[in-house]
Structures are given as structure tokens and as C-alpha cells.
C-alpha positions in Angstrom: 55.0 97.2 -113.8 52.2 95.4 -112.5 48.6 95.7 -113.6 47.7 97.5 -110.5 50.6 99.5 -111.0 49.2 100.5 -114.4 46.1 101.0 -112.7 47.0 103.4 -110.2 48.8 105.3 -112.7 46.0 105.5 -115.1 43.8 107.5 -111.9 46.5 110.1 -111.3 47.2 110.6 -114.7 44.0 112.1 -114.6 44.6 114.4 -112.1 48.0 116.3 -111.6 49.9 112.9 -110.3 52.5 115.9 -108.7 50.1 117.1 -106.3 48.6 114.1 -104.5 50.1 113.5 -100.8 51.3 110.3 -100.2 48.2 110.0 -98.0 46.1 110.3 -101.1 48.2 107.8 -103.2 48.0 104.9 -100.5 43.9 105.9 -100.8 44.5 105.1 -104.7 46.4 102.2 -104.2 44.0 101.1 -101.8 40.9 101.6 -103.8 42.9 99.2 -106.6 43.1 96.5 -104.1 39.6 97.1 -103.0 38.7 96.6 -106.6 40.6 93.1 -106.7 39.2 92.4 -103.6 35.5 92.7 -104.6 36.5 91.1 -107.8 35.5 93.6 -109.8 37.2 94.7 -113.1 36.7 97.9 -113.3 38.0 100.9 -110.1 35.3 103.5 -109.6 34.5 106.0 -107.1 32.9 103.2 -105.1 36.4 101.9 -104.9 38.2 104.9 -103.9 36.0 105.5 -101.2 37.0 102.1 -99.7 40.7 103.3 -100.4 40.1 106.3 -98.0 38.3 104.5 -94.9 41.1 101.6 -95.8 43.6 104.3 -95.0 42.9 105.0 -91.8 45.0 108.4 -91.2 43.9 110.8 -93.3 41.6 113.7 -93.1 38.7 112.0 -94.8 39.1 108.5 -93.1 38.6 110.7 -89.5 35.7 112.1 -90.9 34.2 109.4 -92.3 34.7 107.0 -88.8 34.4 110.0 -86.2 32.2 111.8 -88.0 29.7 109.9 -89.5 30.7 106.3 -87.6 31.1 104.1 -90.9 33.2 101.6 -90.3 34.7 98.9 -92.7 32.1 96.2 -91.6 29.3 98.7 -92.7 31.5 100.3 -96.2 32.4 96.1 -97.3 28.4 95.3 -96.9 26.8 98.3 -98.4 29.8 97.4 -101.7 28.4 94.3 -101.6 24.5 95.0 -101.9 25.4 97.5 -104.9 24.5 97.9 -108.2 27.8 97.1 -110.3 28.0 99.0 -113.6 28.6 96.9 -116.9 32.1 97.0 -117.8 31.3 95.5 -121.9 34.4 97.7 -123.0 36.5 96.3 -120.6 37.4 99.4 -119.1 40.2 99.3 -116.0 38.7 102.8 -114.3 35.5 103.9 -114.9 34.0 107.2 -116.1 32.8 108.7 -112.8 36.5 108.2 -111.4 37.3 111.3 -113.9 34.2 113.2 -112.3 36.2 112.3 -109.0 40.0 113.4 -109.5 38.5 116.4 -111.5 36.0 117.2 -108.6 39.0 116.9 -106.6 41.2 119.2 -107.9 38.5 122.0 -108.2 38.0 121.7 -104.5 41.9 121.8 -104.0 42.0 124.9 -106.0 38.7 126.4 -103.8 40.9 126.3 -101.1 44.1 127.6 -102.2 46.1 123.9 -102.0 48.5 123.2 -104.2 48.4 119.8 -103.0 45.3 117.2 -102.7 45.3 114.8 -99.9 43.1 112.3 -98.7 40.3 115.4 -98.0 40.5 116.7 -101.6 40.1 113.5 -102.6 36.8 112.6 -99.9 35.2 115.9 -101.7 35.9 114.4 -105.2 33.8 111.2 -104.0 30.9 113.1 -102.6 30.4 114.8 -106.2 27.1 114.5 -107.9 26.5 111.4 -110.8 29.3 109.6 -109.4 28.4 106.1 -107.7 30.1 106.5 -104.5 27.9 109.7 -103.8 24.6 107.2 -104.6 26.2 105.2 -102.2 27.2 107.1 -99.4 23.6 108.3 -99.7 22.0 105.0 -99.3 24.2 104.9 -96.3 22.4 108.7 -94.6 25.5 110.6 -95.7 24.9 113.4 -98.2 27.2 116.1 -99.9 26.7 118.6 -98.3 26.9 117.0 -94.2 30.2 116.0 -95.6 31.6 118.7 -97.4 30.5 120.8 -94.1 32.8 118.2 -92.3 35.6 118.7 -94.7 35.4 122.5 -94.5 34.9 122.6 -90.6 38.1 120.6 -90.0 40.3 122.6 -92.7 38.9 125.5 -91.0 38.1 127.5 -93.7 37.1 127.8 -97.5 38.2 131.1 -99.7 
């Protein structure tokens, strides 16, 4: 097992591994490479929301190029001009990528999915304290124009 294996399965393990789409695991694996990519150590929720737009098929990479027009060009610079967070423990995922799969699961559960694809996932990103959402923000995009996205193209939210 390689060491982005390990790393991909220390993010599901989080969540309920059993659940995720396949869509939603290629956004993981994705997010790891983005990590290795950007040279950074550590994956966090800035990294899974590269993993998403990387995928390009999903629910949340539609929204987040038709939507709200980011583009990889415009996701790659704004990772670059960001703050990184110290890593002294060494971690391999950082703390606000638990705020993510848990934030993701909730809003799976909201909606009556027993699943959580690329969507769930885009709503787990978007979650307060987590870097991505400080991000995204600098970017124009706040929670709730996305989560309105999310809930308009799933139709519905029980």
C-alpha cells in the first residue's frame, strides 16, 4: 500500500468508507494528489476541494464550473496565494478534514441518502472553520450561494 493509499484511507475512515460513490472516492484520491502536487504534507479541505473541481463529473464539480465559473486556472492560484497551516506534528490529514467528512455525512443524512457523492462531499467543504470555506470565500463564494446550488439541483431538502 502506498502512502497515498494510506492517505486516502485515513479520510474515509473518518466517514462511513461504505457510503461514498465512486465519484466521491476519485474527489479523495484527487485531493491526495493535489496535496503532492502543491507539495504540501498535510491533505486538508483546501485539498479536497481541488479533488472535486479535478473531477470533473460530479454534482459539485458542475456546480462549482457552471455555477459559480471557477476554473482550475483560478482554484491552482488562489491554493497558491494561501495561508498553509503548520504541520509541527507531522500530521498526514488535517483537523478540519474531520469537520469536512463529518459535515458531509450530516448533510447526507438531511437528505435522506444513504450514499455521499461528490455533492455531500461539496457541502462538507463549505462548512464553517474549515479552510476551504475561508477560501472559497476569498474567491466570492459563500455557504449558503452554494448550499442553495446543491439543494436546487438535488431538487429538494427534507
Amino acid at each position: 500500500m502506498t502512502i497515498d493509499d494510506q492517505r486516502i484511507d485515513a479520510i474515509l475512515v473518518i466517514s462511513r468508507p461504505e457510503r461514498a460513490t465512486d465519484r466521491s472516492r476519485t474527489s479523495i484520491r484527487l485531493a491526495v494528489e493535489s496535496a503532492d502536487e502543491f507539495a504540501d504534507s498535510c491533505v486538508d479541505s483546501c485539498h479536497i476541494l481541488c479533488g472535486l473541481l479535478r473531477e470533473g463529473q460530479g454534482v459539485a464539480s458542475h456546480i462549482l464550473r457552471r455555477q459559480f465559473d471557477m476554473t482550475l486556472e483560478s482554484l491552482d492560484a488562489a491554493m497558491v496565494a494561501r495561508s498553509r497551516i503548520d504541520n509541527p506534528d507531522e500530521l498526514v490529514i488535517a483537523p478540519d478534514v474531520k469537520i469536512v467528512m463529518d459535515s458531509t455525512l450530516d448533510f447526507a443524512t438531511r437528505l435522506n441518502h444513504s450514499y455521499f457523492g461528490t455533492e455531500h462531499l461539496l457541502a462538507g467543504v463549505i462548512a464553517s472553520s474549515t479552510q476551504s470555506a475561508m477560501l472559497l470565500e476569498t474567491l466570492g463564494l459563500t455557504h449558503d450561494a452554494i448550499e442553495h446550488e446543491i439543494i436546487g439541483l438535488l431538487g429538494h431538502l427534507t
